[in-house]
N, C-alpha and C positions, 0 to 999 in steps of 0.2 A: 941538660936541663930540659923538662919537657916543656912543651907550647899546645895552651890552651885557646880553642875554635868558639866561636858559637853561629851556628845555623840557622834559619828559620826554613818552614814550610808550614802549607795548610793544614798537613798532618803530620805524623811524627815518622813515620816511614818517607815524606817527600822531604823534609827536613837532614834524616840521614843520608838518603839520597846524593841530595845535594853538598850535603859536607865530603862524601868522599866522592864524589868526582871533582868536587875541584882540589880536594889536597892530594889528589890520584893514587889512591890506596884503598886496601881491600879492609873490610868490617873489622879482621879480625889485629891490625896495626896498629887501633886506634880505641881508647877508652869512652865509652858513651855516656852522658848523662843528661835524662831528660828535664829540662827546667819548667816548659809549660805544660802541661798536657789539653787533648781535646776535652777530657771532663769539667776542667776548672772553668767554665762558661755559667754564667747565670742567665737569668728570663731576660734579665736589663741589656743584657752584651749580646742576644742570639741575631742582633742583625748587624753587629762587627765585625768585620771581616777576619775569619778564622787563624790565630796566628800561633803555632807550637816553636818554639826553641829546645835545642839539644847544645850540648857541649860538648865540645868533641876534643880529647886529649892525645894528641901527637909523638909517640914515643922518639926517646932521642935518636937512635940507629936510624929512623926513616928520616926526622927532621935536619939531620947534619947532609945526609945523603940529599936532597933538596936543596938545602944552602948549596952545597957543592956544586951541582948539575943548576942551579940559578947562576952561580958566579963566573963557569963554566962558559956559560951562554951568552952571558952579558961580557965576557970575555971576544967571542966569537964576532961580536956587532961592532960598525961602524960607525963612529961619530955622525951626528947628525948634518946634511948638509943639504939644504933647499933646491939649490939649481940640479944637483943630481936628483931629489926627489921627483922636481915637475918633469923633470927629461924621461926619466922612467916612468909615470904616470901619464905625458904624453906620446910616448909609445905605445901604453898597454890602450890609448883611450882610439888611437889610430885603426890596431890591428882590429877592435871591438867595433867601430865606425864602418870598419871595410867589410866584416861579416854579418852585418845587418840587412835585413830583404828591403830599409828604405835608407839609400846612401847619400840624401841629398843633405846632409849634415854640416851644420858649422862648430866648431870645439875651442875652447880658451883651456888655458890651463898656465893660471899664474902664483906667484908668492904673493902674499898680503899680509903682512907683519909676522905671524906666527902660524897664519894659516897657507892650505895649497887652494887657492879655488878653480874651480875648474865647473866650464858653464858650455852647454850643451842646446843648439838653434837652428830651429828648421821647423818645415809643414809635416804635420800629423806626429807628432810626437807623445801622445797621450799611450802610446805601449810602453812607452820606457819611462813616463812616471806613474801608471796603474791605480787604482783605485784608493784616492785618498794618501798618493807619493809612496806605499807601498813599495813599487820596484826602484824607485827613485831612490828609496831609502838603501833598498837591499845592496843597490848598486855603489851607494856611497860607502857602504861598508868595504864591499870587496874592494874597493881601491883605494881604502885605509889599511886592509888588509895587506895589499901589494905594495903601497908604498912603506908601511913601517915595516917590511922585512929585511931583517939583517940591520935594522937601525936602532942606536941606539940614543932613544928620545921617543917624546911625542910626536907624532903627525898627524894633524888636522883636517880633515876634508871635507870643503865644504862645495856638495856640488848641487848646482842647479840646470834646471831643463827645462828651455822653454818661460822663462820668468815664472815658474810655479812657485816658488819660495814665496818670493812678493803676494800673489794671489791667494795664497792658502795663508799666509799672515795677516792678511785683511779679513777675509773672510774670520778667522779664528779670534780677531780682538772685535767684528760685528757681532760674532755668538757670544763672546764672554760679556758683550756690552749687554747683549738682550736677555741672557737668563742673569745678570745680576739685580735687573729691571723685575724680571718677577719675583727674585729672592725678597728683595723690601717689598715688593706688592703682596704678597704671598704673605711672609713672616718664614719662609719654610726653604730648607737646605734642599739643593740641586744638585744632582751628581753627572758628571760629564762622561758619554762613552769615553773609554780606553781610549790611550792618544800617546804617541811614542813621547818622550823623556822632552824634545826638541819641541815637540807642540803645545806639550805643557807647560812651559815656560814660558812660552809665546801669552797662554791664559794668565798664569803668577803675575805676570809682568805688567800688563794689559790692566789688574782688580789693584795691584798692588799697592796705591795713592786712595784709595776710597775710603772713606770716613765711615762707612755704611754695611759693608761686605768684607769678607775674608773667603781665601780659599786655601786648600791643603789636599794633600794626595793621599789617597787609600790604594791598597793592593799591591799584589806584588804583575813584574812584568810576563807577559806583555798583557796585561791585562788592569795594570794601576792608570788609575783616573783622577780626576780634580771633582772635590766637592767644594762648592760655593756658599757660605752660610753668613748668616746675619753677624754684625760684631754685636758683642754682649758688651 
């Protein structure tokens, strides 16, 4: 039985794109059909952010061949198990501590219900969380990465450095306070620079109880942001 995709991109070439590298196959495996195109835009829509859909049909030879090498895989992984998680997580967080040019570092790495946190303290530490948590973020990935391998489950990683968490969550509900403030002074929607997935949540959350304001997300990553608009 074939299995039906749908893709999006800004265009229809980034939209194909994208559908076959993630279902990791070449153009010619798979049935194309374009549902949006760039034309279908009118004068009302030319400041909406640009959005094309394709459909992408999966023939059965490659989609069994996937199930297989999926079941395969998931065959090969370990039940999920926390104490072995943070052990391995505080190993990878040690040997990284010891090959840094400032070692004067303190590291936690614990369970907390469903998550691994793991919190990172010391002087000058503004290189390992970067402009706006940037490497901070990069870093929490790579050690989502090292701990969900070979695991078979989620694993959560929630790391902080240096109380930036705290710091950058205040700071982000003082901004969403102050341009919700000109949204009703104004009458007029405000769009938020790009902000990863994590901090815009922090803004949702923050507007969310207001009788006055709404907020919603436009774009795709890493460049989708929160616009702030009056309730109608």
């Amino acid at each position: 039985m074939e299995k039906t995709y749908v893709f999006e991109g800004k265009t229809t070439t980034e939209a194909i794109e994208k559908g076959l590298k993630e279902l990791k196959v070449s153009k010619n495996k798979v049935d194309i059909k374009v549902l949006e195109t760039e034309e279908k835009r009118s004068f009302f829509s030319i400041l909406t952010p640009r959005i094309v859909k394709v459909e992408m049909t999966l023939k059965d030879d490659i989609e069994n061949i996937k199930e297989e090498k999926s079941e395969h895989k998931k065959e090969n992984k370990v039940k999920f198990n926390q104490d072995e998680v943070v052990k391995k997580v505080e190993e990878f967080i040690k040997k990284f501590v010891e090959n840094l040019p400032k070692r004067n570092l303190n590291y936690e790495v614990k369970a907390e219900e469903e998550n691994i946190l793991v919190n990172i303290d010391g002087e000058d530490t503004g290189y390992l969380i970067g402009y706006r948590g940037e490497v901070l973020n990069s870093l929490q990935n790579i050690l989502t990465n090292i701990a969900s391998k070979d695991i078979d489950g989620k694993v959560r990683i929630q790391l902080n450095i240096s109380g930036y968490r705290e710091k950058r969550k205040k700071d982000l509900e003082n901004l969403a306070d102050k341009i919700a403030k000109n949204v009703i002074r104004t009458k007029k929607s405000i769009s938020i620079e790009p902000m990863s997935a994590y901090e815009r949540k922090i803004i949702h959350l923050r507007l969310q109880d207001s009788d006055k304001v709404t907020t919603h997300s436009v774009g795709e990553e890493p460049y989708r942001k929160i616009v702030v608009s009056l309730k109608k």
